[in-house]
C-alpha positions in Angstrom: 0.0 0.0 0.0 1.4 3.3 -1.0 0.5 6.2 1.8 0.0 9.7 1.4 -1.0 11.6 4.7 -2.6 14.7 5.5 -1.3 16.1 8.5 -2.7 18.8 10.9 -0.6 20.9 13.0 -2.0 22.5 16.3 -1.4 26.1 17.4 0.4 24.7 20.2 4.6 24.2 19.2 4.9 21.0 21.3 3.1 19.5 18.6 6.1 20.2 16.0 7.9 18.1 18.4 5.1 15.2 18.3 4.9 15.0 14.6 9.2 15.1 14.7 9.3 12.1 16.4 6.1 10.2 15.0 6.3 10.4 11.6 10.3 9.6 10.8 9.8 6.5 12.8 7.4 5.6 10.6 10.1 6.2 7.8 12.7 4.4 9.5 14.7 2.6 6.8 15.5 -0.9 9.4 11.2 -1.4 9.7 10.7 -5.0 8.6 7.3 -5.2 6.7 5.5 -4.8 3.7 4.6 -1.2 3.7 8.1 0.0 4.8 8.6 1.9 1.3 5.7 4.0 2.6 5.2 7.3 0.2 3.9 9.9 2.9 3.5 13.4 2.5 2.7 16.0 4.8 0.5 19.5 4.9 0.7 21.3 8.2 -0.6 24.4 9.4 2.7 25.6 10.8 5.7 27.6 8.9 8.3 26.7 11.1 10.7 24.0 10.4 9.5 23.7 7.6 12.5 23.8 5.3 14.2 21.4 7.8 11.3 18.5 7.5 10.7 19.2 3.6 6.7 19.8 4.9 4.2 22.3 2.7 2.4 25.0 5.1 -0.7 25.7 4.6 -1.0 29.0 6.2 0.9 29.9 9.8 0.4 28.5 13.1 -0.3 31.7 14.5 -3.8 32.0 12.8 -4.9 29.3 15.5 -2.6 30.0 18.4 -5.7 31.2 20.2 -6.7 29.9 23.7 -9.8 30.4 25.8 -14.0 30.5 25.5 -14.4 34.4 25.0 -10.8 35.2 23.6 -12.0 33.3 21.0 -14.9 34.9 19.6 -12.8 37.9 17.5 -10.9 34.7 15.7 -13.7 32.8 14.6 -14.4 34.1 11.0 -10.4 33.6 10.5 -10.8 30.0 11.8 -13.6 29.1 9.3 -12.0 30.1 6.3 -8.5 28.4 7.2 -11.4 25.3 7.7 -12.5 25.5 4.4 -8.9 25.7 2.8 -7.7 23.2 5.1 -10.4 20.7 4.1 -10.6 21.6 0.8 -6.7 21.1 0.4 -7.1 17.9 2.3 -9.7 16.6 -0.4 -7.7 17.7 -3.3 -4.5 16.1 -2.2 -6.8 12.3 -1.7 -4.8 10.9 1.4 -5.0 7.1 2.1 -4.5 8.2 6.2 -5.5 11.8 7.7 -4.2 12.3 10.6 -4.9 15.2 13.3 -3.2 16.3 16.0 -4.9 17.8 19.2 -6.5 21.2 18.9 -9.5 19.3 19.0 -11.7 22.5 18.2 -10.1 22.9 14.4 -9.1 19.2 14.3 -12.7 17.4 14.9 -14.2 20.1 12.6 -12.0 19.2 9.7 -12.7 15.7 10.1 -16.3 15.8 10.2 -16.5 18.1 7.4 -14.0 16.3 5.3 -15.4 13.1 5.5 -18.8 14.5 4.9 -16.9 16.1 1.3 -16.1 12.3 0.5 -19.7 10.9 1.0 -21.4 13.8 -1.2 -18.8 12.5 -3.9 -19.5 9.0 -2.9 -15.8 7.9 -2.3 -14.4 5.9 0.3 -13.2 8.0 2.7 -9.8 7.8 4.2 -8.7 6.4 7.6 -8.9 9.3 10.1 -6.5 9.3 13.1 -6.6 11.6 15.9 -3.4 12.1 18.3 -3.7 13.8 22.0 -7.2 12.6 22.9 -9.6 15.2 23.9 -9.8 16.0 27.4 -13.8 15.5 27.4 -13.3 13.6 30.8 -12.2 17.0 32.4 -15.8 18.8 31.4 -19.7 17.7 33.3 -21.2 15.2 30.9 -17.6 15.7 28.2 -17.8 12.0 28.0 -21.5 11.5 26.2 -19.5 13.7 23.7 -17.2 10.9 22.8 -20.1 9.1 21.1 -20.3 11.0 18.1 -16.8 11.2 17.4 -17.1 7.7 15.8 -18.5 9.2 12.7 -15.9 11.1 11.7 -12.7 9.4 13.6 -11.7 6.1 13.5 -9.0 5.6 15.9 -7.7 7.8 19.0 -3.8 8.1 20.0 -4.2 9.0 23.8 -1.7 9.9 25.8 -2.8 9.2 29.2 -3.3 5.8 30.5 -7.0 6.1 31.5 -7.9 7.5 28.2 -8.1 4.7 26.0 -10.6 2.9 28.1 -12.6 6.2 28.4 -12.9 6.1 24.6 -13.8 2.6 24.3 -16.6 2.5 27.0 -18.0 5.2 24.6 -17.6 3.4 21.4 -14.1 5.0 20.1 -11.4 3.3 19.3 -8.4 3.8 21.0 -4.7 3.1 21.5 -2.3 4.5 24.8 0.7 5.1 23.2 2.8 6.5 26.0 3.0 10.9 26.6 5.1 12.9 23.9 7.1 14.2 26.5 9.1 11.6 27.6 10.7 11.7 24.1 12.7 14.2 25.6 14.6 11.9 27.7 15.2 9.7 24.6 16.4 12.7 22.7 18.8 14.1 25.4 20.1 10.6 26.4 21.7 9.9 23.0 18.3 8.1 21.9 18.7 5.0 24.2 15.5 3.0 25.6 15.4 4.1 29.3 13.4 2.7 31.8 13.8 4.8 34.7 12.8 8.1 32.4 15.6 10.6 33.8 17.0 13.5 31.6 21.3 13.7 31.8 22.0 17.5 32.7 24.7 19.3 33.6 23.9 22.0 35.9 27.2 23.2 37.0 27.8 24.2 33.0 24.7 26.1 33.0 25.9 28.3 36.3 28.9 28.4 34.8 28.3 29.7 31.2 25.6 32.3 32.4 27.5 33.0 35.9 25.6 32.4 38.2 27.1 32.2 41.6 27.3 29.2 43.5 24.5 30.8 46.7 22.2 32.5 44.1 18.7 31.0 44.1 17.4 29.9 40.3 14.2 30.2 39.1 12.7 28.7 35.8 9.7 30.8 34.2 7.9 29.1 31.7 4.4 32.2 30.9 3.1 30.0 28.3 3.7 29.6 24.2 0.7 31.7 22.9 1.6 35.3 22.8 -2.5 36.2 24.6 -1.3 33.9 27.7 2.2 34.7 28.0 0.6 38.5 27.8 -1.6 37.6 30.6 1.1 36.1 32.8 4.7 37.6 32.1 3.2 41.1 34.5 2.1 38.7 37.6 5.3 36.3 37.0 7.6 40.1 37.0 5.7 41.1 40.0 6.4 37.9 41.9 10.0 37.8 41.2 10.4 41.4 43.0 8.4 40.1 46.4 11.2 37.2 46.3 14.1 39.3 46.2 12.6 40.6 49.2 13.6 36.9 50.8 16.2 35.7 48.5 18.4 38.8 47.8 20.9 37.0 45.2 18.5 35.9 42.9 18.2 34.9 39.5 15.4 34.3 36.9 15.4 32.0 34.0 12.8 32.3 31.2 11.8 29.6 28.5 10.6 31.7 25.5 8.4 29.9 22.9 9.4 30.0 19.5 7.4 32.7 18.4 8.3 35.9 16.9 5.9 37.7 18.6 6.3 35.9 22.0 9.8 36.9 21.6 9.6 40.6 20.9 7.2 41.0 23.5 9.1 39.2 26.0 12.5 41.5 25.0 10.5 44.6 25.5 10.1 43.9 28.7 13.3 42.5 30.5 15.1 45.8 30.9 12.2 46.4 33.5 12.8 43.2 35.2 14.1 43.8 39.1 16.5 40.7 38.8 18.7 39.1 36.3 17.0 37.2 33.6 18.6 34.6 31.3 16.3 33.6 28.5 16.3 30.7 26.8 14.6 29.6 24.2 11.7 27.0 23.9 13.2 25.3 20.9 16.6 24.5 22.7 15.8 20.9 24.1 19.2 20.7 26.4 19.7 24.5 27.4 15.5 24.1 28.7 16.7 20.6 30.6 19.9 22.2 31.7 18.3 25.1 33.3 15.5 22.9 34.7 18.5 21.3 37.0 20.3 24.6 38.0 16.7 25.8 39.1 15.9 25.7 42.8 12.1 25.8 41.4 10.1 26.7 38.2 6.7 28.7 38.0 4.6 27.8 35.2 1.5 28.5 33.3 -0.6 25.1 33.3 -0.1 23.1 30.4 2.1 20.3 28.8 5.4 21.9 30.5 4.1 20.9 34.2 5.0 17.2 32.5 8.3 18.6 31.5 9.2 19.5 35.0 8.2 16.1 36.2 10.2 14.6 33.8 12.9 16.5 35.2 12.0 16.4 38.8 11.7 20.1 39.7 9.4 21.5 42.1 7.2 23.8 40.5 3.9 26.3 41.5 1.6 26.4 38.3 -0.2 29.2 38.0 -3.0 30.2 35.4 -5.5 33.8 34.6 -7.4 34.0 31.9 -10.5 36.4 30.5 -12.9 36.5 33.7 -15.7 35.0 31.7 -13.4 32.0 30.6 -12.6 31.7 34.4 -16.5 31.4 35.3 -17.3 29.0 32.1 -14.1 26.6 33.6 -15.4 26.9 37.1 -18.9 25.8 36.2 -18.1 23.4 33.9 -14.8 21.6 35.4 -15.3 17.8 36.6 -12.3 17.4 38.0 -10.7 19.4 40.9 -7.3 19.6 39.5 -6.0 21.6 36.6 -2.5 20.9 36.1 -2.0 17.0 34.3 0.3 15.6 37.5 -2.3 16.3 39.8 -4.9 14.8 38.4 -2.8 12.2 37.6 -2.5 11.3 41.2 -5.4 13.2 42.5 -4.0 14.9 45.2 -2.3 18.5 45.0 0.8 17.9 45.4 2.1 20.7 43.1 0.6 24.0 44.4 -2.1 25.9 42.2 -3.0 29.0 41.8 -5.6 29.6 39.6 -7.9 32.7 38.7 -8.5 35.6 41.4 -5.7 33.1 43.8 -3.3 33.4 41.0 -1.8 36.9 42.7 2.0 38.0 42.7 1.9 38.0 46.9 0.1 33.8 46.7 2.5 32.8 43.7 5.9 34.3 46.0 4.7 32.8 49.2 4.3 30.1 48.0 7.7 29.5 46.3 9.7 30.7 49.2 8.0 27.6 51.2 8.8 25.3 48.0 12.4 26.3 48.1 13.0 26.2 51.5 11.0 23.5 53.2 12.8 20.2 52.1 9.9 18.2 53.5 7.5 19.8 50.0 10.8 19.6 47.7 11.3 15.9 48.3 7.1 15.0 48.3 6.9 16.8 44.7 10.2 15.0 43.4 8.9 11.8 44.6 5.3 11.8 42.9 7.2 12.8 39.6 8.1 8.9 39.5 4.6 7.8 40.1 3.9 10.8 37.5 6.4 9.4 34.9 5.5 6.0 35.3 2.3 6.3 34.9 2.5 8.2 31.5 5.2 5.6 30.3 3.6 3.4 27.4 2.7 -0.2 27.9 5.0 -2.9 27.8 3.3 -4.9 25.4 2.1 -2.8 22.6 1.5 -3.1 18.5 5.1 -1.8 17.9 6.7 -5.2 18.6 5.5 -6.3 15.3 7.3 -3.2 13.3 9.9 -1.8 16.3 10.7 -4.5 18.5 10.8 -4.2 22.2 10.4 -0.1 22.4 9.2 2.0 25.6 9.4 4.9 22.8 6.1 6.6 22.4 6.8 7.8 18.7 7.3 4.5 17.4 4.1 2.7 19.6 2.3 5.7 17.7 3.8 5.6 14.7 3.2 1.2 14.7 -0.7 2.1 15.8 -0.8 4.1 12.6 0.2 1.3 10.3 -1.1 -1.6 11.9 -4.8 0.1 11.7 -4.2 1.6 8.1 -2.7 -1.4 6.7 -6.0 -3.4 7.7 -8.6 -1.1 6.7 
């Protein structure tokens, strides 16, 4: 079977990373079956990387990089017409697989309306894939959702372990193929299987190269990728940092910046304001992030996929998260679990301190994070649920990748093996 596949790229850059390590396993040159001289092509949404990957853009990621209920309203007629492109490129180019990646707004949308496209024309339509299942679990009576999905996606890639039966109990099919972020470790350890899922760092070089002296006190700030949330959070974020110089006089600062243009100049605008020392780093740096995760005496971060990150590295962090007040109500009405940051729920207990909406103040965040770094007692509880956290969002032992990969622990290739299993048989 020759394989041509439409890909969709999120607003959200961690799923560049995804997509990086998914779709060259399945091109690996050593894969042992039929379909190993698989012809796949790519569309994606995002400019970046582009050249690097050899992948056609359809329009930029920044069109979509919107987050929120309300924030979203002034985007919507921008969002429909990259739709209708998107789908009607989709149809054109006549994919054997279509697959989508979170963004489940945009992504489910497409779907739908490009498989309706093939039944008007009365053609078989293509096998739709959907990584990063939707968090439906999260929202009052999400799950009954799930139901419908079945008409217009055949098979979900989740990437938490009590996803897949979630899906199934409501007629989806579904595969746990192990969280992207452990990929990381993989990456950073020379690509070798690991099975205790720890990152190799070198802290002292980090100190060293940016100066840092051996009493200062490090912390990592990670506002966010989307230019609206890092917006939103970079002024409370500044504000805390000058209550903790009040009790940590030699300190230091450490910002991830997304790889964003506009993320970037906004962030540069502002450091010369800053009341302490700020090294920033960017997003897109895998071992400069990890490096600075371990010469960081804490991290404070805006909820989202990096609270995995800092698991994966086994820093205690305070996530914090504001949004447009009306968002805020919708999430507090709505919400049906009592948790927002992944680890947490995870282990349903709050071990990582949260401050969200009116709690998420400069005075709560700082409090907070002088307790973090210097009561030993929270520094070692956090570091040990990271294991339970990590081991948890490790793929199966057992999994469909035997067949193409071997014995692998590697997400990307479980995910990639999912994909060509299910696509060969259809």
């Amino acid at each position: 079977m020759d394989c041509e596949s439409v890909i969709y790229i999120s607003s959200q850059p961690v799923v560049i990373r995804v997509l990086r390590e998914v779709f060259p396993a399945i091109k690996l040159p050593h894969v042992s079956h039929p379909d190993s001289s698989l012809d796949i092509f790519f569309y994606l949404s995002s400019r970046s990387m582009m050249s690097q990957y050899g992948l056609r853009s359809l329009f930029p990621m920044e069109d979509l990089a919107v987050m929120g209920i309300l924030e979203l309203l002034p985007y919507l007629y921008k969002i429909r017409v990259r739709l209708k492109e998107t789908v009607e490129a989709a149809f054109l180019f006549k994919p054997h697989v279509v697959v989508t990646v979170d963004a489940k707004g945009f992504s489910f949308r497409f779907l739908k309306e490009l498989r309706a496209s093939y039944s008007v024309q009365q053609l078989d339509s293509p096998m739709h894939f959907h990584y990063v299942a939707p968090s439906f679990w999260a929202w009052r009576g999400g799950e009954a959702r799930l139901k419908c999905l079945s008409q217009f996606v055949d098979h979900v890639l989740c990437i938490l372990p009590f996803e897949e039966e979630v899906c199934r109990l409501n007629g989806l099919a579904a595969t746990f193929v192990g969280h992207p972020v452990l990929e990381d470790c993989l990456e950073l350890n020379l690509g070798k299987d690991t099975v205790d899922w720890k990152v190799h760092t070198n802290s002292q070089d980090f100190r060293s190269k940016f100066e840092i002296p051996s009493g200062a006190k490090v912390i990592t700030l990670l506002p966010g990728s989307r230019l609206q949330e890092v917006k939103r959070m970079v002024p409370i974020f500044l504000k805390t940092m000058e209550l903790l110089k009040g009790s940590f006089p030699d300190l230091r600062a450490v910002m991830l910046v997304a790889s964003n243009e506009h993320v970037e100049n906004y962030i540069s605008r502002l450091i010369d304001h800053w009341p302490v020392p700020v090294i920033l780093i960017p997003g897109s740096s895998l071992g400069q992030k990890y490096d600075a995760f371990s010469a960081s005496n804490a991290a404070l971060c805006t909820s989202g996929t990096v609270a995995v990150e800092l698991q994966l590295a086994r820093l205690p962090c305070v996530v914090a998260y504001r949004a447009h007040i009306l968002t805020e109500w919708l999430i507090r009405y709505k919400a049906n679990v009592p948790y927002m940051s992944l680890p947490n729920i995870l282990l349903n207990s709050r071990v990582i301190p949260e401050a969200l909406f009116d709690t998420c103040t400069p005075r709560n965040l700082a409090s907070t994070l002088v307790k973090l770094i210097q009561d030993e007692g929270l520094r070692k509880q956090q570091i040990k649920s990271a294991e339970t956290v990590i081991r948890l969002l490790s793929p199966p032992i057992n999994s469909i990748a035997q067949d193409d990969f071997g014995n692998t622990s590697q997400p990307s290739m479980i995910a990639a093996s999912t994909i060509l299993h299910y696509a060969r048989s259809h």
